[in-house]
matplotlib code that plots the C-alpha trace (Angstrom):
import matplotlib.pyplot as plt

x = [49.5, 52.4, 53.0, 53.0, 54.5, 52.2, 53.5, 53.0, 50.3, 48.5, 50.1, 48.6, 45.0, 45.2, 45.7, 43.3, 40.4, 37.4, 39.4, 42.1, 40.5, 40.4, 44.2, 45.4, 43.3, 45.6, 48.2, 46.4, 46.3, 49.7, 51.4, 51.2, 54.2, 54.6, 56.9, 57.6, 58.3, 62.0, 60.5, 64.1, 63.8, 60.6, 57.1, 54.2, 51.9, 54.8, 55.4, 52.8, 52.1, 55.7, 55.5, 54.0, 52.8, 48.7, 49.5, 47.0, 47.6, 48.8, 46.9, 49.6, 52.0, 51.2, 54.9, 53.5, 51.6, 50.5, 52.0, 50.7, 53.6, 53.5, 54.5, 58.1, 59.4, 62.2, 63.4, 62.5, 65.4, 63.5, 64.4, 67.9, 67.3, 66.5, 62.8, 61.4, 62.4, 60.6, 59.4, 57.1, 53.7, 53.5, 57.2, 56.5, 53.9, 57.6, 59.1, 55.3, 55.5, 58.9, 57.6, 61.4, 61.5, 64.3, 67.0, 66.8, 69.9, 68.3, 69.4, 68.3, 70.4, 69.5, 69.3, 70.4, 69.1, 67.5, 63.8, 63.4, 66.8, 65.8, 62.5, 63.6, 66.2, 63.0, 61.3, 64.8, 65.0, 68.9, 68.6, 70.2, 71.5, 71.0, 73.1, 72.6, 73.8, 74.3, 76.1, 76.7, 79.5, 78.1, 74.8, 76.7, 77.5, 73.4, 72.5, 75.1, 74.2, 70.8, 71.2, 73.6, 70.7, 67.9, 70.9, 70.9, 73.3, 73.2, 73.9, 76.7, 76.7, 78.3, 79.1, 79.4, 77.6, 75.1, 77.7, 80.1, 78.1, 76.9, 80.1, 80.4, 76.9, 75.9, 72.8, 73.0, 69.5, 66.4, 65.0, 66.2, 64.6, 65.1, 63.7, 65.0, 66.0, 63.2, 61.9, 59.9, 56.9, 55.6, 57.1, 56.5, 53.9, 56.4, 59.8, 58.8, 62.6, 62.1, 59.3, 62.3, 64.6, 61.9, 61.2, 59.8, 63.7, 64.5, 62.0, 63.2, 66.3, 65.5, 63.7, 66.9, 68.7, 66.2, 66.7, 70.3, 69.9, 67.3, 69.5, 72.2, 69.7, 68.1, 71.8, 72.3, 69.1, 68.3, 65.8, 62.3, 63.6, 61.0, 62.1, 60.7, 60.9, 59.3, 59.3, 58.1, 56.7, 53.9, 54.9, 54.2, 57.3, 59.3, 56.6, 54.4, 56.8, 59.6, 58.7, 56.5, 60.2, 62.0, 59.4, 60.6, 63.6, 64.0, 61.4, 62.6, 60.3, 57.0, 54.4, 53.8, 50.1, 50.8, 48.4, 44.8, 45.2, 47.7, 46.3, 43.0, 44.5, 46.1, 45.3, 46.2, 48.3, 47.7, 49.1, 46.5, 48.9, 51.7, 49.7, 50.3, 48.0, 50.0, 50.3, 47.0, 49.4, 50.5, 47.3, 49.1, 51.4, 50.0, 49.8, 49.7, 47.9, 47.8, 44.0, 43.6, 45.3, 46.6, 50.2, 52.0, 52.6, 54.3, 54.7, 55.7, 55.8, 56.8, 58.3, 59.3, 62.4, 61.2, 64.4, 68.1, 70.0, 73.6, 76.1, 76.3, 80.2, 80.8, 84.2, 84.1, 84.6, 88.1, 87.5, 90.1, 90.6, 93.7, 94.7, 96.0, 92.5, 90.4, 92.5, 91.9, 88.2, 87.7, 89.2, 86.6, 83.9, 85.6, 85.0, 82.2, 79.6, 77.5, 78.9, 80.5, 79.2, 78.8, 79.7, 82.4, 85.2, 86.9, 89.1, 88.5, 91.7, 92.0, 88.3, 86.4, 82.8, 81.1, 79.8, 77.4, 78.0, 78.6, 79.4, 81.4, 84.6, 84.4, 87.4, 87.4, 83.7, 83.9, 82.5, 81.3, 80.3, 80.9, 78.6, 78.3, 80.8, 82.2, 85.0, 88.3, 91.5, 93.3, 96.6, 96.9, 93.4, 89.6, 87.5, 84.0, 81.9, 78.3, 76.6, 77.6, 76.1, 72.9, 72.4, 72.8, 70.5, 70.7, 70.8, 74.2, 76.2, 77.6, 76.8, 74.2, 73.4, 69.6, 69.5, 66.5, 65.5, 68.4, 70.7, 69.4, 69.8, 73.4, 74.4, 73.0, 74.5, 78.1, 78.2, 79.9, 78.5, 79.0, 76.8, 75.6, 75.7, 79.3, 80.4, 83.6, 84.8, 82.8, 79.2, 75.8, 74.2, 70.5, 67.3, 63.7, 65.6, 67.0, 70.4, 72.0, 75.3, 78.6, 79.8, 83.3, 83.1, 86.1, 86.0, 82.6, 82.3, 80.9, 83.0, 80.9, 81.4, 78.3, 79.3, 80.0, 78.4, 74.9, 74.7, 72.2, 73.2, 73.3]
y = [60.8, 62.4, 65.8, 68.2, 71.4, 74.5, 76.6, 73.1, 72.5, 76.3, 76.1, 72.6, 74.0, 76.6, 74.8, 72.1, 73.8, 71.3, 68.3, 69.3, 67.8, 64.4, 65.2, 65.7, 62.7, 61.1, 60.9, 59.8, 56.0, 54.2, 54.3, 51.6, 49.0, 47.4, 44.9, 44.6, 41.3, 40.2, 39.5, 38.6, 35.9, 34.5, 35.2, 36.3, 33.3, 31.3, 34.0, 34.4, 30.5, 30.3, 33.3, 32.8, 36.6, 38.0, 40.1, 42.8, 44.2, 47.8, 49.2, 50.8, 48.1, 44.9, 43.6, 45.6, 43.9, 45.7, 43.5, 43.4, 44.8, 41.5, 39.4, 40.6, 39.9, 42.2, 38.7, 36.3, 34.6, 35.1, 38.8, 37.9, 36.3, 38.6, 38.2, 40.7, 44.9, 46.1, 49.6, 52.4, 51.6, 54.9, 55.5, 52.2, 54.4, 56.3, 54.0, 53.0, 56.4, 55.9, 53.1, 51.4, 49.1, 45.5, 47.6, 51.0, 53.1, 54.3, 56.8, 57.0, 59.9, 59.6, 56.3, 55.1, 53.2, 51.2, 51.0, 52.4, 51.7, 47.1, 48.2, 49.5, 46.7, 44.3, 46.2, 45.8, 42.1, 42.2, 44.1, 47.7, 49.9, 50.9, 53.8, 54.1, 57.4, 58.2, 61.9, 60.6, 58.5, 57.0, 55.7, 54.2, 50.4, 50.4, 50.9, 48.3, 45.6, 46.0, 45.7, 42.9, 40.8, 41.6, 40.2, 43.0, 42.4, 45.0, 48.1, 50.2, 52.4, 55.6, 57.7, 61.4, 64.7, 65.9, 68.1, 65.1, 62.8, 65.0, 65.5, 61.6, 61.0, 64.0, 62.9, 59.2, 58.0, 57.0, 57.6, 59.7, 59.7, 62.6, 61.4, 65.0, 65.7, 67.3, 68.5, 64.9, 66.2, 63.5, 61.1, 62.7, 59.9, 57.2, 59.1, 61.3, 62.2, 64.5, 66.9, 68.5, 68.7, 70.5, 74.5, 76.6, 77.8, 74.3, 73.9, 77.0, 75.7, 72.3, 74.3, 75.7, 72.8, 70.5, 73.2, 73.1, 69.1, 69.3, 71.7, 69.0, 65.9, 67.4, 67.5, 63.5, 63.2, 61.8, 64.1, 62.1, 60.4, 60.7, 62.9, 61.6, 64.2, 63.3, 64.1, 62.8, 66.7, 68.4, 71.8, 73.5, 75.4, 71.9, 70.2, 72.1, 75.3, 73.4, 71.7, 75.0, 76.5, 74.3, 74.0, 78.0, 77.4, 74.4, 74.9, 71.9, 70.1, 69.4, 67.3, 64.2, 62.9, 60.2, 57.0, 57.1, 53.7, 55.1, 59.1, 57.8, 56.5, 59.7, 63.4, 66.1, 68.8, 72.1, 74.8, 77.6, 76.8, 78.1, 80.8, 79.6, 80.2, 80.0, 76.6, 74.0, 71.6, 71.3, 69.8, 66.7, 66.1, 63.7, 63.8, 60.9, 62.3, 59.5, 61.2, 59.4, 56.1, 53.3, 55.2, 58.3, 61.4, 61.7, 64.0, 62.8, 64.8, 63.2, 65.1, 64.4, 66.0, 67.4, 68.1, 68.4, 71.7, 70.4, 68.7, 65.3, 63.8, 60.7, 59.1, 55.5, 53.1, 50.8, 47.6, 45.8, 42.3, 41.5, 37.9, 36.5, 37.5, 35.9, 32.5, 32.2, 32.9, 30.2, 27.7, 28.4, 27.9, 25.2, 23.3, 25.0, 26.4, 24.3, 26.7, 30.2, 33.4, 35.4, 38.9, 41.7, 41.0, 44.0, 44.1, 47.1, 46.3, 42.6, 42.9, 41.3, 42.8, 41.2, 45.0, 46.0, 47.1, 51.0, 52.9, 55.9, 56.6, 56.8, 58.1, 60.5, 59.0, 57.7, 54.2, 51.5, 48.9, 48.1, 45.6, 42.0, 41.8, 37.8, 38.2, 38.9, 37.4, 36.6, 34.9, 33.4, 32.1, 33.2, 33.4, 34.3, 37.2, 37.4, 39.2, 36.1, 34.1, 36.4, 36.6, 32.4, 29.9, 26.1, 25.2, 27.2, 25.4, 21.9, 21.8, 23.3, 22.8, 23.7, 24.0, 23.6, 26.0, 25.8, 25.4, 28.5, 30.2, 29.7, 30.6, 33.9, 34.7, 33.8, 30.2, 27.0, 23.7, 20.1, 19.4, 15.4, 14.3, 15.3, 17.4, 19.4, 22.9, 26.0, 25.6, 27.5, 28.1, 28.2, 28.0, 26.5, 26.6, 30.9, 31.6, 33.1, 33.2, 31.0, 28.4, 26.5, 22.4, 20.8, 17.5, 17.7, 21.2, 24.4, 27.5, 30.4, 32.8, 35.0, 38.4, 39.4, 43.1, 41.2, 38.5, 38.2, 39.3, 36.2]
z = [166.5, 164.6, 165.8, 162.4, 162.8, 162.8, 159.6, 157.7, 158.5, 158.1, 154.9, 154.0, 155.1, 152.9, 150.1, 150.6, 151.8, 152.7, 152.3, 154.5, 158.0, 156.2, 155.2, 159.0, 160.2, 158.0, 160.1, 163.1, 161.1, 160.9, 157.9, 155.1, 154.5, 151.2, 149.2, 145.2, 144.2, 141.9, 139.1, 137.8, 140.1, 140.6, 138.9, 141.1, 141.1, 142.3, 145.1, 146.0, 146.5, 148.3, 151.4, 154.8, 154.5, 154.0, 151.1, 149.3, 145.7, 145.0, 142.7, 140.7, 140.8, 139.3, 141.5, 144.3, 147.6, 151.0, 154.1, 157.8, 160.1, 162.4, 159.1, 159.2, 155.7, 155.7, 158.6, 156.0, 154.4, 151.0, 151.6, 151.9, 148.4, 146.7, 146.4, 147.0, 148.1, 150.9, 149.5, 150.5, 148.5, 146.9, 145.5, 143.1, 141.4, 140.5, 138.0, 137.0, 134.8, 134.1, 132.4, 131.4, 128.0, 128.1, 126.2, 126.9, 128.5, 132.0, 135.0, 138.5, 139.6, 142.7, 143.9, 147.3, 148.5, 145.7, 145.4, 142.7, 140.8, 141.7, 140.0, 136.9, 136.9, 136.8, 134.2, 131.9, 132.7, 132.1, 128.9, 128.0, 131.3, 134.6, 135.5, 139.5, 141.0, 144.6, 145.8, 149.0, 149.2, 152.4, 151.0, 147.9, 149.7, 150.4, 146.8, 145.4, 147.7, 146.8, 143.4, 143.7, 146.0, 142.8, 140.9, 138.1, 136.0, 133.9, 136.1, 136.6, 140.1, 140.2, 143.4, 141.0, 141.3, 138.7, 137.1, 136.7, 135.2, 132.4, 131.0, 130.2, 128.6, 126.6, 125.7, 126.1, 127.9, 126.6, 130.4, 133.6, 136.8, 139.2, 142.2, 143.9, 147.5, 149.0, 152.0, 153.1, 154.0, 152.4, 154.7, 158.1, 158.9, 157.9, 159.2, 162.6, 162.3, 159.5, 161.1, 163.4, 159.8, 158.5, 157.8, 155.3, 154.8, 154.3, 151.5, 150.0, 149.5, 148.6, 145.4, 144.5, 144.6, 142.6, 139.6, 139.7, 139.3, 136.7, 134.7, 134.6, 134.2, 130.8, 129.3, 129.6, 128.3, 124.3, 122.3, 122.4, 125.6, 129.0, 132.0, 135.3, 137.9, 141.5, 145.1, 148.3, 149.6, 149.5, 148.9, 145.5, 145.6, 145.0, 142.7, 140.4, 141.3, 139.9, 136.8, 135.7, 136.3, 134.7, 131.7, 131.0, 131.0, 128.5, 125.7, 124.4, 127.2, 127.4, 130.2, 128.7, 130.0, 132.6, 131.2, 132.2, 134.4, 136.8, 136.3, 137.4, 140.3, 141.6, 142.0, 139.4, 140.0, 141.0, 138.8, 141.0, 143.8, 142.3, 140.1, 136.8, 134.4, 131.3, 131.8, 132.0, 131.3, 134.8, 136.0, 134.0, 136.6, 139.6, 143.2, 146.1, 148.9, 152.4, 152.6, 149.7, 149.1, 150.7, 150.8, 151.7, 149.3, 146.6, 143.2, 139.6, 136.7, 133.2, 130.8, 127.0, 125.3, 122.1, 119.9, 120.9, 121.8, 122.2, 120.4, 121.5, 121.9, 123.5, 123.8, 124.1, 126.7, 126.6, 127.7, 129.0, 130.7, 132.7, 131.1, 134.3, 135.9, 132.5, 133.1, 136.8, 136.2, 133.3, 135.2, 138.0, 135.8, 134.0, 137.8, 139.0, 136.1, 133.3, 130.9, 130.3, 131.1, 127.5, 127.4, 127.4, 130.3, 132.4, 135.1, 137.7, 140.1, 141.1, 140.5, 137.2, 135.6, 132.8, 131.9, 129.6, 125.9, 124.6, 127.7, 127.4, 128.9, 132.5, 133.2, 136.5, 137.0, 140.5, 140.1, 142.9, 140.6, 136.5, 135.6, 136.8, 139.4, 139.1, 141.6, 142.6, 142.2, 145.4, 145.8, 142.2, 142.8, 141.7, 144.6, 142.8, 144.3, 146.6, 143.1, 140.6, 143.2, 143.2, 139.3, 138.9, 139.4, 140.7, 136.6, 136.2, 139.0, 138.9, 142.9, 145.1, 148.2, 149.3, 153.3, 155.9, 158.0, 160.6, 158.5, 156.2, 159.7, 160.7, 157.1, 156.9, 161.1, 158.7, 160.6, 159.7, 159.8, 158.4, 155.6, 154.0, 151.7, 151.7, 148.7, 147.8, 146.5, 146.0, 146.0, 145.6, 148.9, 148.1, 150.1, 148.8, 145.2, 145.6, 145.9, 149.1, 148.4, 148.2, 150.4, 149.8, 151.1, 152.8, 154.9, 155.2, 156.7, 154.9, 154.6, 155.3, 152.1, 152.9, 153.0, 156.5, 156.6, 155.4, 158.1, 160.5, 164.0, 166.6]

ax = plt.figure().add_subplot(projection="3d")
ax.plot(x, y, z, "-o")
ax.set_aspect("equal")
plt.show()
């Protein structure tokens, strides 16, 4: 049984009253694990015909399944295909109320390391943006290979503080998640770690910091755009303490009611907790208790800019393509692809991006990934990158190569092998019909291109 500190848990009791023994007996059951399924790859009857795993439904999540711990997927190479994102059941209720529309401008501003960014990729199905933010520059690489192995297409990652990024897009997205750094009580079943992190000092300042990001979040926001706001904590000092806060500050903000088939599903919250009676509203907001569902806990407020209050100037992005880079890159997929990618062409370095469409100027914006990354140019040569591989299928390629289970094996543990019938040049790696990655064909013997910080250890 997880060991809960004593002030938490006084604190907890108080709050919850009769229901708070079933709360602590919580935590003597292990914690749930779930998956979401890529739809950008695969639809879900054909998933969930293909996977050895015993799979329940979320309720929230119509991508969503519960998986027995013995099953392992995260070892499967459909994982390594991009599949499917192994995700704690309770956070996909996050993007759920987000609720994402194919061609709307998006932020996750705090993203690493990619739940709920590949989710919203899904739900824009390679239309619009993604705007992916991570503060830490050391949780950055997680977030982009993840998005690259959903093969999203249509995001751009950014490693930029709040502050930063809201001097670049006044007032440019139709949707922002916050999904704020908190205090994790919410995940002390799932991470043990975070019980000794934790303190009623630490969630004090976790408060303050969550307004300063909110206060910079609402700027890059468009007026009648959504506002998601979440947390994985219990306390009401970060969740209904925060967006009642926040609520008095910007006027121009109101709680949006979160759809009766996910409300239904979760608790209200608790504006008594924070004494605030001024505002019903808050009992709009939801809460995911572990007492209560199949998951751990979680808070998610939703909140609708009413009118703007600034003066929104953007200065637009200049796209440019290095020509030496463009003709390298054609005459790869003159020999390699069916047909031409369509799109707008930048070069980032020896690096090309398809990108998407009407960004602003990112200029002093620190930036891990541009688009569609298609490759790099080394020594007057293309050599294509792991994310085009990700974001084709076997239709696009003039060769593909779809191995057994061995042979699926040593290429993902970066080995090399002899392949038959024999083929030549670059070709798409693919197992049961899914890309893996790249592999380059030479006497017979294939050329391990898979990317050497993702292999499976030996």
């Amino acid at each position: 049984m997880v060991q809960l500190p004593q002030a938490f848990l006084l604190r907890m009791q108080q709050l919850l009253g009769e229901s708070f023994e079933s709360f602590r007996r919580s935590y003597e059951q292990s914690q749930t694990h779930g998956l979401r399924v890529n739809t950008l790859k695969i639809d879900i009857p054909s998933f969930l015909q293909s996977v050895p795993f015993s799979l329940e439904s979320i309720p929230w999540t119509k991508e969503g399944f519960y998986y027995k711990e013995e099953d392992r997927p995260g070892k499967h190479p459909f994982h390594s295909a991009g599949l499917y994102y192994i995700q704690e059941p309770s956070a996909m209720a996050v993007t759920e109320v987000l609720d994402p529309q194919p061609g709307e401008k998006i932020l996750d501003l705090s993203a690493a390391p990619g739940g709920k960014s590949t989710h919203i990729a899904t739900k824009l199905n390679h239309q619009g943006l993604l705007v992916a933010n991570e503060i830490h520059p050391t949780r950055v690489k997680a977030l982009v290979e993840n998005l690259e192995r959903f093969g999203a297409k249509n995001s751009v990652v950014t490693n930029e503080s709040p502050e930063q990024l809201a001097k670049v897009f006044p007032e440019y997205f139709d949707r922002i998640l916050v999904d704020a750094p908190c205090s994790g009580e919410g995940m002390f079943r799932k991470n043990p770690e975070t019980i000794g992190e934790w303190s009623e000092e630490h969630v004090q300042f976790c408060a303050i910091r969550q307004k300063g990001i909110l206060d910079e979040a609402q700027k890059m926001l468009k007026p009648g755009g959504i506002l998601v706001y979440s947390t994985c904590t219990f306390a009401p000092e970060e969740n209904e303490g925060t967006v009642a806060a926040f609520l008095e500050r910007y006027h121009q903000f109101e709680i949006e009611t979160i759809p009766n088939e996910l409300a239904n599903l979760f608790a209200q919250g608790h504006p008594e907790w924070i004494n605030e009676k001024q505002n019903p509203s808050i009992t709009s907001t939801v809460r995911l208790w572990p007492h209560l569902l199949k998951g751990e806990g979680h808070f998610i407020a939703k909140l609708r800019k009413k009118e703007s209050t600034i003066t929104a100037k953007m200065k637009p992005m200049q796209y440019k393509a290095n020509s030496e880079a463009l003709k390298f890159y054609q005459s790869f997929v003159r020999e390699n692809l069916i047909q031409s990618l369509n799109g707008t062409f930048h070069t980032f370095g020896d690096h090309l991006y398809l990108v998407p469409d009407n960004l602003p100027d990112l200029k002093g914006i620190k930036i891990a990934r541009i688009g569609w990354h298609l490759g790099e140019i080394k020594k007057n040569r293309f050599e294509p990158g792991h994310a085009l591989a990700m974001g084709l299928t076997m239709k696009e390629v003039k060769q593909s190569l779809d191995l057994d289970f061995e042979n699926t094996e040593k290429y993902l543990k970066g080995e090399s092998f002899f392949v038959d019938p024999p083929l030549k040049g670059w070709i798409l790696v693919t197992t049961h019909g899914f890309p893996l990655g790249w592999g380059k064909i030479a006497n017979g013997q294939l050329k391990n291109h898979y990317p050497k910080g993702l292999r499976w250890k030996k």
